[in-house]
Every structure is written in C-alpha cells, then in structure tokens.
C-alpha positions as CSV (number, residue, x, y, z in Angstrom):
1,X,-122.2,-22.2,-0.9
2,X,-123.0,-21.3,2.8
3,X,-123.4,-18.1,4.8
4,X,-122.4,-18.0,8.3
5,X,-124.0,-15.7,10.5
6,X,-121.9,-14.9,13.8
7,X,-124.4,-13.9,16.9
8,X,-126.8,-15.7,15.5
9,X,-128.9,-16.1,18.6
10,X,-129.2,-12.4,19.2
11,X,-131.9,-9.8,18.3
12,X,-131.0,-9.2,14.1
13,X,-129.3,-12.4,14.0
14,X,-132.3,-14.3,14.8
15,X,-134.3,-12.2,12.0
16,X,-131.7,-13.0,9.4
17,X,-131.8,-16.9,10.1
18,X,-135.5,-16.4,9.8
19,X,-134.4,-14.5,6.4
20,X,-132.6,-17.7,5.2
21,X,-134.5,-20.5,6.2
22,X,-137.6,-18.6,4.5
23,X,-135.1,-17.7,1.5
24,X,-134.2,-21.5,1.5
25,X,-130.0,-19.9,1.5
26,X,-127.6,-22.4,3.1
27,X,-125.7,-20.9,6.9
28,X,-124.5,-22.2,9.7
29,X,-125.1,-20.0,12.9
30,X,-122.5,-19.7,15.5
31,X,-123.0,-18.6,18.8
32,X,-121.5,-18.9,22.6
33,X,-125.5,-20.0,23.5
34,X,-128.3,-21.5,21.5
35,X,-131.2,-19.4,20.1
36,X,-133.7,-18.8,22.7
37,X,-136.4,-17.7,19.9
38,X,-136.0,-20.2,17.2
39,X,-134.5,-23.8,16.9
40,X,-131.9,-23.5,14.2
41,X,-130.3,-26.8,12.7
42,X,-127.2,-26.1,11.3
43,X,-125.7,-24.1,14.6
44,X,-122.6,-24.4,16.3
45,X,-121.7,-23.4,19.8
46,X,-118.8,-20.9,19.4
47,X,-117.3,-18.2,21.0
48,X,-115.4,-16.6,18.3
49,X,-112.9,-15.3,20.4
50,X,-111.7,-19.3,20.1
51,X,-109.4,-19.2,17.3
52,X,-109.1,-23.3,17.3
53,X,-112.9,-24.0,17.1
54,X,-113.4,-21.0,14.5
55,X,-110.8,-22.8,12.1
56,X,-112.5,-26.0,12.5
57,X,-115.6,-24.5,11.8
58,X,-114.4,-22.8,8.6
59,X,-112.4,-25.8,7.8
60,X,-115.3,-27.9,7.9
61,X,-117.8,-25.9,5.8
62,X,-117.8,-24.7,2.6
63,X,-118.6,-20.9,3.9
64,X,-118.6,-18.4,0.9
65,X,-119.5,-15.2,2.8
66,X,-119.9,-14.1,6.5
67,X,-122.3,-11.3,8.6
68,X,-120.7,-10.8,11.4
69,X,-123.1,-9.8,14.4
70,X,-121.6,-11.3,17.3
71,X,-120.6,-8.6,20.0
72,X,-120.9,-7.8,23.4
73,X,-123.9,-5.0,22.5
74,X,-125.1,-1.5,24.2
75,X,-123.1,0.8,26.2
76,X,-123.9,0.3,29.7
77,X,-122.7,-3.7,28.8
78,X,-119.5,-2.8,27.4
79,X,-119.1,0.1,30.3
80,X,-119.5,-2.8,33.1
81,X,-117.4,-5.6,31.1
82,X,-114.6,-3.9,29.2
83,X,-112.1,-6.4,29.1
84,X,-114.6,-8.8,27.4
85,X,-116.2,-6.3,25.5
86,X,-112.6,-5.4,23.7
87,X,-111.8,-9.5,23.6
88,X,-115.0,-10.0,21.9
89,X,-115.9,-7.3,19.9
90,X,-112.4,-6.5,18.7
91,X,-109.7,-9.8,18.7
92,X,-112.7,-11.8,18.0
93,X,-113.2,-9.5,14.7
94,X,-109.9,-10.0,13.9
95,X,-109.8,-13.7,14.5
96,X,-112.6,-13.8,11.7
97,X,-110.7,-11.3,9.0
98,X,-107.4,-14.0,9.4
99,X,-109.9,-17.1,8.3
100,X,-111.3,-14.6,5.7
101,X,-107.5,-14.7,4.6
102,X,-106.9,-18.0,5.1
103,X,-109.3,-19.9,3.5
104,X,-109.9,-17.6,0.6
105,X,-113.3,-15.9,1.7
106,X,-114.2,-12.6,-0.2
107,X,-117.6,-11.7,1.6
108,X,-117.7,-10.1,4.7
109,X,-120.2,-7.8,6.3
110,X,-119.1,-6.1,9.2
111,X,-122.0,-5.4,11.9
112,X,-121.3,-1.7,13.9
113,X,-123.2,1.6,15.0
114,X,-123.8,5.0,14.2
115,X,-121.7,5.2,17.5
116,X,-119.1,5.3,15.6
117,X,-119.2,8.2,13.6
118,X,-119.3,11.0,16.9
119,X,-116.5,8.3,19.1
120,X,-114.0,10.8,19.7
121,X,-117.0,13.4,20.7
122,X,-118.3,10.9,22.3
123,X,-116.3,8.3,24.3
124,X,-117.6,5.0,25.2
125,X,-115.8,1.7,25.9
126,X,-118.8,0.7,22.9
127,X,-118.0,3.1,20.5
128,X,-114.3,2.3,20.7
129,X,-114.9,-1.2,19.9
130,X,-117.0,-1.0,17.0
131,X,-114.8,1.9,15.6
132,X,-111.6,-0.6,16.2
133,X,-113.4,-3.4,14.3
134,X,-114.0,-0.7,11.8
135,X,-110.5,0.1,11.4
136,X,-109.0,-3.3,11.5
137,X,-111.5,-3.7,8.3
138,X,-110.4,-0.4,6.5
139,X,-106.9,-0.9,7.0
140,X,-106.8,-5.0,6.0
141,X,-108.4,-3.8,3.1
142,X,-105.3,-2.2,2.0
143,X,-103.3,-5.2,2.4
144,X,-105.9,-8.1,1.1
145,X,-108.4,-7.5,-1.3
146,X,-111.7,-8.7,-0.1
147,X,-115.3,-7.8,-0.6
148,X,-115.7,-6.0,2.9
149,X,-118.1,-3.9,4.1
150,X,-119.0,-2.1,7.2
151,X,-123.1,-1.6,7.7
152,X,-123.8,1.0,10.7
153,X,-127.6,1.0,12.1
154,X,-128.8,3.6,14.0
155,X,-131.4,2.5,16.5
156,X,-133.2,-1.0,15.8
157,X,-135.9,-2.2,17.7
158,X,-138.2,-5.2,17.2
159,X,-139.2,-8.5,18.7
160,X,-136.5,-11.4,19.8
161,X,-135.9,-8.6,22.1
162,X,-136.3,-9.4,25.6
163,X,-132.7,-9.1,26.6
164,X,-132.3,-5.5,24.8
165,X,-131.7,-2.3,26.9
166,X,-132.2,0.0,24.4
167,X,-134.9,2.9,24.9
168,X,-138.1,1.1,22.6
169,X,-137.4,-2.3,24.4
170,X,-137.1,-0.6,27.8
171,X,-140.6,1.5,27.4
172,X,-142.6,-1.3,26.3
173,X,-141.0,-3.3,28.8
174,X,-142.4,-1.1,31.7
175,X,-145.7,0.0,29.7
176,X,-146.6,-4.0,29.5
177,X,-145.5,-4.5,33.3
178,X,-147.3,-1.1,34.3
179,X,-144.5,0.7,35.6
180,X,-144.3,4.7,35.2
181,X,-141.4,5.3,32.2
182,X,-139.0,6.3,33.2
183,X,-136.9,9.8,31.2
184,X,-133.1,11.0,31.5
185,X,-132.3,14.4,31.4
186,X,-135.3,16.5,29.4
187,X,-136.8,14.0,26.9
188,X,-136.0,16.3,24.4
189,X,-133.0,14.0,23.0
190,X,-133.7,12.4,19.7
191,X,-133.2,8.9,18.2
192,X,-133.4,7.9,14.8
193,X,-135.3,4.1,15.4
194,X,-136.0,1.4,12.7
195,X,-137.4,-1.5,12.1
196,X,-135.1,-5.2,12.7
197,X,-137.7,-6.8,9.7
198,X,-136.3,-3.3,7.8
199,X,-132.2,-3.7,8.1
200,X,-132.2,-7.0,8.2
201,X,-134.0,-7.0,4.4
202,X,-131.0,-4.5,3.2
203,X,-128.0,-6.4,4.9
204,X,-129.7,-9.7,3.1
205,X,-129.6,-7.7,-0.3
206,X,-125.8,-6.9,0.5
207,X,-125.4,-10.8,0.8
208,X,-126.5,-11.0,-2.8
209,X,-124.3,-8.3,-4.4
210,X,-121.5,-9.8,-6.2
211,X,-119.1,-7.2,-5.1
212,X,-120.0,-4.4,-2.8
213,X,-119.9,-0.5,-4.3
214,X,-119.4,1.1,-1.2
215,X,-116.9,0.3,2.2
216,X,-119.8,1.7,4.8
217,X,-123.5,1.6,4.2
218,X,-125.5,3.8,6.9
219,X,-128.9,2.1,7.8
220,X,-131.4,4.0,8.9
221,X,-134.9,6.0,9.0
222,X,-133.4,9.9,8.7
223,X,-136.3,10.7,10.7
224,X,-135.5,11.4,14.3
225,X,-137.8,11.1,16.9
226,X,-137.5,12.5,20.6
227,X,-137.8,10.7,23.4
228,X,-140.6,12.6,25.1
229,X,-142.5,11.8,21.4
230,X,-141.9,8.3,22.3
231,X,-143.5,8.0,25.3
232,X,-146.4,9.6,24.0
233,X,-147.0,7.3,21.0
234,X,-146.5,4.7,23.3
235,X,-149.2,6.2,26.0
C-alpha cells in the first residue's frame, strides 16, 4: 500500500511528504526536479507528461492512491508558457486518470483552485487548465467508477516557498529584502489566505477516507482579507 504524490518538490507537496514520513505512510514522490527543501528517498524523476516512464513507475509499485499536485502553478506562469502549461497541467492529468484505469487504482485526489469556479468571468490560460483537469475528472467519472475527488484551495501561503509569486510570498519577500511593497490597483481587493500546515492536514484526512462523500471539497479560511490589510499586518 503506497501513496504517490505528483509535484512532490513543490510548496504543498513538500509539506505532505513531511506529512508521511512523520505519519510513517508508504509514497513515492515524482517530480521533473529533486526537492530543494527536503531529501526524500523513495523519489523518482518524472515529468508526468511522459506516459512511458509514468507506466513504469505504476508498474513498478504497488501504488493504492494518488494526490496529484504537479502543475505548471500561478497565472502570470501559465500566461507566459501556455503551451506547456496545457501539456502539463491538462494531458499530463489525463495521462494519470488512464493508469488509474489501467492498473486498477480507486484513489485519486485531484489538486485545482478556487480559480476555477469564476473561469468564464474570469479568463486565464490558469483557470482554464485547472477547470479542464476538473472536467476530464467529472466526466471519467461517468464512464469508470473510481474514488475521485477534486480539492480547490483558495490562497495558501507558507514556507518551502521561495519560488512562489503569490501576494503573502511576494510581501515578505520585499519586507525581508527592504524594498517598499509594492500595491495593484486600490488595495482594496480581497484574498481569502490559509495556512499549507492547514490544507495539507485536510487533503491527508481525504487520503484516509475509504470512499470520498463529496466530488469537490473547497479548502479554505471564509475569511477574506484585503490587500491593503495585508501590508499593514505585515508593517
């Protein structure tokens, strides 16, 4: 019995592996580079847009459930690299859901964003990703019944986070560095931020359920926060 964590040498991914290891649960960790955080033993390099080396990997292992994290992350990433945002964050999600089918796997959690829930309001080459890899989920479901589920966080923040873009990581960034923060627009826009130590303690309770009650669980605070109230706490 083994978990296998896709992305596992990004910002949650790292904290679930931490999760495990303290938990003493079996994974392997699969990546396209190793963990710059934490040395993990049972990790494969993989790009999980590779078919061939995915099947080996499933092949290989007796995997009984999978959290899939691995994506090409934010918006102004996915804006500047479509092509490889849609490779990765969609055909490889679908190259996972055919091993699900293939070798008989019942749990998977699907990884997306609040994002998805205003995309058509909204447009972003982002958004449209994570709300394809929702849909490829949805519908599969109707054809092959699996334990699938679709988490959506709203705005995470927390250490292993050095690479992140997102508005907590870029204040404390330039608040360490001493450089004046920097506001779009009138502050006034709000964000709903958690914890990483917080969602990644609910998405390891889904990895326990025997059989999920819902198709989308929403992570998050419900308390919004605006960004000029940021900066202040921060100050």
């Amino acid at each position: 019995m083994r978990v296998l964590v896709t992305g596992s040498s990004g910002f949650l991914g790292t904290y679930l592996i931490n999760k495990l290891i303290e938990k003493k649960i079996k994974f392997i960790g699969i990546d396209i580079k190793k963990n710059p955080y934490i040395k993990i033993k049972d990790f494969r390099k993989t790009d999980i847009r590779n078919l061939k080396d995915l099947n080996i990997i499933f092949s290989k292992n007796n995997i009984n459930s999978v959290v899939h994290f691995a994506a090409i992350p934010g918006f102004d990433d996915c804006q500047k690299k479509p092509k490889l945002a849609f490779d990765t964050n969609v055909l490889g999600t679908n190259n996972l859901i055919y091993l699900l089918k293939k070798y008989n796997i019942k749990k998977f959690i699907f990884i997306s964003s609040f994002s998805t829930k205003n995309y058509f309001s909204k447009i972003s080459t982002y958004g449209m990703t994570k709300f394809m890899g929702e849909q490829l989920i949805i519908n599969d479901k109707l054809n092959y019944i699996a334990n699938a589920c679709i988490v959506r966080l709203s705005n995470v923040f927390g250490k292993y986070s050095l690479h992140k873009k997102s508005v907590v990581h870029q204040f404390l960034k330039f608040f360490f560095k001493k450089k004046k923060l920097l506001i779009h627009d009138t502050g006034a826009q709000k964000r709903d931020l958690i914890y990483a130590g917080e969602v990644v303690n609910k998405i390891l309770k889904l990895t326990k359920l025997k059989k999920f009650n819902k198709s989308i669980y929403e992570i998050s605070k419900k308390n919004t926060i605006s960004i000029n109230e940021l900066k202040t706490l921060i100050d």
